[in-house]
N, C-alpha and C positions, 0 to 999 in steps of 0.2 A: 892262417892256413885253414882249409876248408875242411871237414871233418868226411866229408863225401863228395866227389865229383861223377854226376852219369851223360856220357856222350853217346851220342848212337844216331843212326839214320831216326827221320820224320817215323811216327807211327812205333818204335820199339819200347815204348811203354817209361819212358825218361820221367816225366813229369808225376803221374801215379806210381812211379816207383818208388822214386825220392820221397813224396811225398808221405808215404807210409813207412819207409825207414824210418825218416825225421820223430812222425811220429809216435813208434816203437822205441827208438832211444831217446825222447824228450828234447829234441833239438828242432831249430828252426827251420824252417823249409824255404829254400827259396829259386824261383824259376826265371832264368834271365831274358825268358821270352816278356814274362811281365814284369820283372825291371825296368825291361826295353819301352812295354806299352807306357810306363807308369812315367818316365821321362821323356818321351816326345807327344806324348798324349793322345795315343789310338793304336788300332790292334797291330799287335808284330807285324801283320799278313799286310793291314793295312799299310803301315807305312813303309812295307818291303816293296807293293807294287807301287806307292806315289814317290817315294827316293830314292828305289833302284839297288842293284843287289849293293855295290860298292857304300853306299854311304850307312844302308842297312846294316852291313858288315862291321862298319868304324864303332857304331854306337850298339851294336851287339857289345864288341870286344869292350869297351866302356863300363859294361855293365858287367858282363865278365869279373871286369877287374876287378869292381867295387862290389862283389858280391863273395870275391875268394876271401874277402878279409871279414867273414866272418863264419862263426863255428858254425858252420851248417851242412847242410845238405842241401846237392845245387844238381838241378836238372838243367840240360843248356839243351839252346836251339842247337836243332841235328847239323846247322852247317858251321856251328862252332869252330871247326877243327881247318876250316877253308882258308885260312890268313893265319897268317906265320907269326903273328904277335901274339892271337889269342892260344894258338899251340905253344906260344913261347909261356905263356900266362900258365897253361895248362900242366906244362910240361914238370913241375916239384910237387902237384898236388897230387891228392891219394884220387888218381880219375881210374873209372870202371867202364866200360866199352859195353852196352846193350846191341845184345844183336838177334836175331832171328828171320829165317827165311822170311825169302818177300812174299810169297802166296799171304804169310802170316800179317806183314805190315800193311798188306794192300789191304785186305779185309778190315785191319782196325783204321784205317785212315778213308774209308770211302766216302763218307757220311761230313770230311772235316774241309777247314778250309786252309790248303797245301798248294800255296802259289804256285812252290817250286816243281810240282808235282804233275800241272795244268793239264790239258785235255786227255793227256797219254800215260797215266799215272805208271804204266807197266815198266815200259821203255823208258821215264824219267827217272825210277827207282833203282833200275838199272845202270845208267846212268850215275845220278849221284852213289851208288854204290860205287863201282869205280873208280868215279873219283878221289871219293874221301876214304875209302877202304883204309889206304897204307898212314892215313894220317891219326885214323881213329885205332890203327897200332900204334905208333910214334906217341901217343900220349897218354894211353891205356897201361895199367899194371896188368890187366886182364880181360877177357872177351869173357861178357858172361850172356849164357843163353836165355833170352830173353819169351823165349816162346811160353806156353801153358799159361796155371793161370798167376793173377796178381800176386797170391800169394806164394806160389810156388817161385817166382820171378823173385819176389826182395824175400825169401828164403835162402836162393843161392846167391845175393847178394849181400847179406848180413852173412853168412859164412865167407865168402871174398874178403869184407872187412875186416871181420876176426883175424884169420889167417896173416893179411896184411900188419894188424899190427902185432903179431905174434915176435 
């Protein structure tokens, strides 16, 4: 079991959050988007648009899998929660739900490269909010606010944990 799960839309700050948790409690860090890169050999982004969301999807969850078994902190691609296997993967570990207004996500993701996200980032964030909204409850113990800064963010996220294993 995973010592920390953070799922959230593209842009809420997943990867740099885990990332300083991890290393604030001396544990490992690990991000399934570079799992993904490290076993098909090129960037998530890339081989989302050359294999398509569906296959992108399988070997996400893959990675997913092989990444809950161990004591870490785990930041997941934002469309994690899209396929029923990886919410089933999801669904016993200690997962925290990043979220904050979109004005908020559009501003840190303008500069990056968000397939999913392409010509109309507004209306796609929109969008994928919708969609995955009710799934990133389904496998969250909690929404935590994601906005302000880095450190204010895995402030209220090490207090979720605390609480959680209380």
């Amino acid at each position: 079991m995973a010592l920390l799960v953070l799922v959230g839309l593209p842009g809420t700050g997943k990867t740099s959050v885990a990332q300083r948790v991890a290393q604030i409690l001396g544990r490992p860090f690990i991000d399934t988007d570079e799992a993904l890169s490290s076993a098909v050999g090129c960037a998530a982004s890339d081989f989302l648009r050359a294999a398509g969301e569906g296959e992108f999807r399988e070997k996400e969850r893959l990675a997913l899998e092989q990444s809950l078994g161990a004591d870490a902190v785990i930041a997941t691609g934002g469309g994690v929660v899209t396929t029923k296997a990886s919410r089933d993967l999801l669904a016993g570990e200690r997962t925290l739900w990043l979220d904050c207004d979109d004005e908020v996500i559009l501003a840190r993701v303008a500069d990056g490269d968000r397939p999913l996200l392409g010509d109309e980032p507004r209306a796609s964030l929109a969008r994928l909010r919708s969609e995955r909204e009710q799934w990133y409850r389904q496998v969250s113990r909690v929404r935590v606010d994601a906005s302000g800064t880095l450190e204010d963010v895995v402030a209220r996220v090490l207090s979720e944990l605390e609480e959680a294993e209380r």
